[in-house]
C-alpha positions in Angstrom: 96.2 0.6 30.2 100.2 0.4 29.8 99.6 -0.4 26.4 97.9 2.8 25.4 100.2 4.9 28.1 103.0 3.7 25.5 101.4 4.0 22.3 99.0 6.7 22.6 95.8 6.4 20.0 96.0 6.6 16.2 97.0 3.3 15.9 95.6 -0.2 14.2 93.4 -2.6 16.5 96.3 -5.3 15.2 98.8 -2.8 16.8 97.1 -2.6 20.3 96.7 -6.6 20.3 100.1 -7.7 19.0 101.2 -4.9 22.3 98.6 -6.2 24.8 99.6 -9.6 23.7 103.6 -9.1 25.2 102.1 -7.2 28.1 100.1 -10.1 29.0 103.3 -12.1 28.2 105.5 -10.0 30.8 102.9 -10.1 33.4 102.3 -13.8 32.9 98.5 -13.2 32.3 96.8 -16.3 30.7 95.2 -15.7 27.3 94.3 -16.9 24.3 94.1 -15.1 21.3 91.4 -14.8 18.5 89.4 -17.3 20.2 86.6 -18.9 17.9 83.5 -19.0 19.8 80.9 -21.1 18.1 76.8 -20.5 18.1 74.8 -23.3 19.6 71.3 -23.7 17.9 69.2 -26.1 19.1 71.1 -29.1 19.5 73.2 -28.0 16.2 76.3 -26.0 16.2 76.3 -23.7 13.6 79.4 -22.9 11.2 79.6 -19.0 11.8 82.3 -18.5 14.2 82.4 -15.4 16.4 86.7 -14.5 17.0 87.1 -12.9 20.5 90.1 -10.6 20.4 91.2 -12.5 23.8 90.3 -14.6 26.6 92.1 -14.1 29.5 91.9 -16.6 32.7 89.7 -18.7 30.9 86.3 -16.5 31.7 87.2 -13.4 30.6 86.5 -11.9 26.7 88.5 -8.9 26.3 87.6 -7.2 22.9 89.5 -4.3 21.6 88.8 -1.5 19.1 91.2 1.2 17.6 88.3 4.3 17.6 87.1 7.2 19.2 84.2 6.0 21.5 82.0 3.2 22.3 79.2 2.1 20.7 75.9 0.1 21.7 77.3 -1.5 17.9 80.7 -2.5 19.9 78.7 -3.7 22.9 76.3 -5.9 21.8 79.1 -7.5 19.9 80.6 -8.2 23.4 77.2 -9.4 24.7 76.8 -11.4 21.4 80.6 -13.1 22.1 79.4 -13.8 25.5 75.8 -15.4 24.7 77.9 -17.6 22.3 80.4 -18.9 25.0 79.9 -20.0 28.6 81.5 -17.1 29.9 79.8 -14.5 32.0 82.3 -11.6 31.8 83.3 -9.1 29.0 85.8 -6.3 28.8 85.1 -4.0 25.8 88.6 -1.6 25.1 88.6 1.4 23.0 92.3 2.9 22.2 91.0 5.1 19.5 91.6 8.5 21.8 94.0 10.2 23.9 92.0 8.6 26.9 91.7 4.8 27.2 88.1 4.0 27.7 86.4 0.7 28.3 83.2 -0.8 29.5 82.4 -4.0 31.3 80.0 -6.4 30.2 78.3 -8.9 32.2 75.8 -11.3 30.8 
């Protein structure tokens, strides 16, 4: 949210992540960003790599696009990122208008 109070919208999804990034840096929030998630078929694991924006705490994805609304698109990319990984929470962020919006994903 302080990200977006700064910036406002109109922006680049690279802007918003480099800025969530130090925000997450000065309030000593664990992350890790563009995390490869990798699909599990079978007993093979497949080449195609999903990148999560973030993980944050080691369970959460956190997913961020620069447009004006949500999509189902946007969230089953989330649910897709979370079928892929162990992790049972997702956080889909939308900076693309003058009001933050975002949606939480559980799996």
């Amino acid at each position: 949210m302080e990200a977006h109070r700064v910036l406002g919208s109109g922006f680049l999804e690279a802007v918003y992540q480099e800025a969530l990034e130090k925000e997450f840096i000065l309030r000593c929030i664990p992350y890790d960003r563009e995390f490869p998630l990798r699909v599990e078929y079978k007993d093979f694991l497949l080449e195609k790599e999903y990148i999560a924006d973030f993980i944050c705490y080691d369970k959460i994805i956190l997913e961020l696009k620069a447009l004006s609304n949500i999509s189902t698109e946007h969230e089953a990319q989330v649910i897709n990122y979370l079928k892929a990984s162990e992790y049972k929470l997702g956080l889909l962020v939308i900076f693309g208008s003058s009001k933050l919006q975002y949606k939480r994903l559980v799996l």
